[in-house]
N, C-alpha and C positions, 0 to 999 in steps of 0.2 A: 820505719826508718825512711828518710829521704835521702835522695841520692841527687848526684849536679844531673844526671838527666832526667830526672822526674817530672811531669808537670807543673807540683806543686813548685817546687825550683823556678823554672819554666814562667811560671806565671809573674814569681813573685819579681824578678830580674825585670821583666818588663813592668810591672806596676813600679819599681824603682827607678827603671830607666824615665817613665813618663813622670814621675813627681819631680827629679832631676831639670825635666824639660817644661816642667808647669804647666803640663796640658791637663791634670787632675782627670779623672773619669773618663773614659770613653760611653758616651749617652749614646743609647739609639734614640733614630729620626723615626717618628710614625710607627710601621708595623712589621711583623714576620718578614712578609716579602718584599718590605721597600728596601732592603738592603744600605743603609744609609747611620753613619754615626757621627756625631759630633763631640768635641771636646768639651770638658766641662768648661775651662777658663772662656771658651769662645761662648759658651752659653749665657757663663754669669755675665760675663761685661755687657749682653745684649739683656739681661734681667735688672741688672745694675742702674742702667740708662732708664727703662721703664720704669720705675721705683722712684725718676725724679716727678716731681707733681704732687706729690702724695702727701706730703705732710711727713714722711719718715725719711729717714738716710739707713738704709740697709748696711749692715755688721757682715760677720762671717756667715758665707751663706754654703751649703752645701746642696749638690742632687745627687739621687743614689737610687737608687729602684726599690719600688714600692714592697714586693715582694719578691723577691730573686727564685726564690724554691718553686714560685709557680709562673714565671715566664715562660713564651715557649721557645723553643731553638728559630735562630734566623734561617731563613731559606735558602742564602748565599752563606760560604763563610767570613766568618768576620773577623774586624781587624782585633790583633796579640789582643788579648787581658778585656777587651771592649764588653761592657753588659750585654747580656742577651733582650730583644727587643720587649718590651713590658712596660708598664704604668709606671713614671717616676714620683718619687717623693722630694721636695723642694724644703728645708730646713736654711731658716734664716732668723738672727737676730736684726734689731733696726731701734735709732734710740727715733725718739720725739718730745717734741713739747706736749704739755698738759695742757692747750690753749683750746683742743677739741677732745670728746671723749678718746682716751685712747684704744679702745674696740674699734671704732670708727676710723681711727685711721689707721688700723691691721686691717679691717676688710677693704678699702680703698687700695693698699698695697697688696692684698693677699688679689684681690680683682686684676691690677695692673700686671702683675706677676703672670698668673697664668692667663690672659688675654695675648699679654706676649709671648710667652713660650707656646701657645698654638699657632698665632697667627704669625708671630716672624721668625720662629724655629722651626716647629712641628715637632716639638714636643708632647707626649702622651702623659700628664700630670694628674696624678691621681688624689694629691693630698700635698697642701702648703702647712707648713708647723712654724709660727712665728712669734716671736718671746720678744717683750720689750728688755733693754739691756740697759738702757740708759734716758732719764728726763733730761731732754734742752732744755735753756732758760732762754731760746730763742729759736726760730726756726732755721732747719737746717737749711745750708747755703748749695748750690748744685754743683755737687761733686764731677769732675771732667778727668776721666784716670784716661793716662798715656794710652796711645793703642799698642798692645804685645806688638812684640818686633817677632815675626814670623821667617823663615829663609824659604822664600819663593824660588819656582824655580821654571825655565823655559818651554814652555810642552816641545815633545822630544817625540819620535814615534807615532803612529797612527792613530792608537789609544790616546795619549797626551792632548795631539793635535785636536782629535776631538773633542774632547773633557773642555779644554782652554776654547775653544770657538761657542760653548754655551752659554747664553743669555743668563748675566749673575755671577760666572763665574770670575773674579777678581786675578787669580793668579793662582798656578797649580804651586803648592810648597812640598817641604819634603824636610821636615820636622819630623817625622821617624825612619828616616830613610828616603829615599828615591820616592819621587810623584807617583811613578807608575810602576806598580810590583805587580810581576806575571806569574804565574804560576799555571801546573796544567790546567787549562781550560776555566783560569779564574785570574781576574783583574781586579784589584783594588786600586782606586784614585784617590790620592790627598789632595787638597783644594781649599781656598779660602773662595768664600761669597758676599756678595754686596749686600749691606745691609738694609737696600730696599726693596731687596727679595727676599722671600720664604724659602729659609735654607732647605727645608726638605725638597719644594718644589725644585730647585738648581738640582740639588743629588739624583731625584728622577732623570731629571732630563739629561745629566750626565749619564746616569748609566744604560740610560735608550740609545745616544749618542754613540756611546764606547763599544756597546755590544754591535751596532749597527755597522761599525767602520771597521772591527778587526774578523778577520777568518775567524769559522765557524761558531761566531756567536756566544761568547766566553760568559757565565755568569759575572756581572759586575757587581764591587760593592764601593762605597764615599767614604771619605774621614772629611767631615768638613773640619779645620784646624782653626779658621779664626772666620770673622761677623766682619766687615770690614764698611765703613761709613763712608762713604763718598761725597765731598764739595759737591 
């Protein structure tokens, strides 16, 4: 039996609250100890962008952990319902034209894909699964999606302060609540980052920043919430 205080409850309320909010998945960034997550919506749209060139136009694309039953626990705790840190899996359709083999232009997207999710996420990608869905009778034209309208919000407090004065960081938001949630002797930071930085890299140096500026050195952890392109 489940009851409204049960975890399973517990969990399920906020995985509704975040589909609600279109943040999709909370991803970990890199590993155990880097304490660091990202939303899925801010991942795809930065996977999305890398997919142009290729010869495909990416479909419904999904990430989700490779294997959940053998992640290991994060070192800091982590944000409500967010994966625990581990190898992700990358599930994507994408149509194309027949004008090159279509193998060839799945490994050219299946390449772009995770070249990016290491190098301008920091993403741990263990396995890309990708189904043709549809033949163009011409090639695809480059898709340019709105960017998420995110609710930024002021750094406020010592923690804030700090987080917002690091190199990358765009603007602290507060998409599941307040930028900065304290609890004892633990800070979590939401944040959006520039898109020509390695979001993991920004979440490190936010949480060296945050620990460094409040009393007694509080475990930090990142929700980075959106990829954000800058002129």
């Amino acid at each position: 039996m489940t009851t409204a205080d049960s975890p399973h409850r517990a969990d399920g309320w906020t995985a509704a609250v975040r589909q609600r909010l279109g943040l999709g998945r909370l991803l970990p960034l890199g590993g155990p100890a880097d304490g660091a997550w990202i939303a899925e919506r801010a991942a795809a749209a930065v996977l999305r962008e890398a997919a142009t060139g290729t010869g495909a136009m990416l479909g419904r694309l999904r990430i989700a952990a490779a294997d959940a039953d053998t992640a290991p626990d994060p070192e800091v705790p982590a944000p409500p319902g967010a994966l625990p840190p581990g190898p992700l899996r990358i599930e994507a359709g994408f149509s194309a034209t027949a004008r090159r083999p279509l193998h060839v232009t799945a490994e050219a997207l299946r390449s772009a894909l995770l070249t990016a999710a290491s190098a301008r996420l920091g993403l741990d990608v263990a396995e890309v699964d990708l189904r043709v869905t549809e033949l163009l009778e011409t090639e695809p034209e480059r898709a340019t999606a709105p960017p998420a309208e995110v609710p930024t919000a002021e750094p406020d407090g010592v923690a804030g302060t700090a987080a917002g004065g690091v190199p990358g960081v765009v603007s602290l938001t507060r998409v599941l609540g307040n930028a900065v949630h304290s609890g004892a002797g633990h800070v979590r930071v939401e944040l959006a980052t520039a898109g020509d930085h390695r979001a993991l890299d920004v979440a490190r140096a936010v949480r060296g920043a945050v620990a460094d500026a409040v009393e007694g050195r509080p475990s930090v952890a990142v929700l980075v919430t959106a990829v954000v392109e800058q002129d």
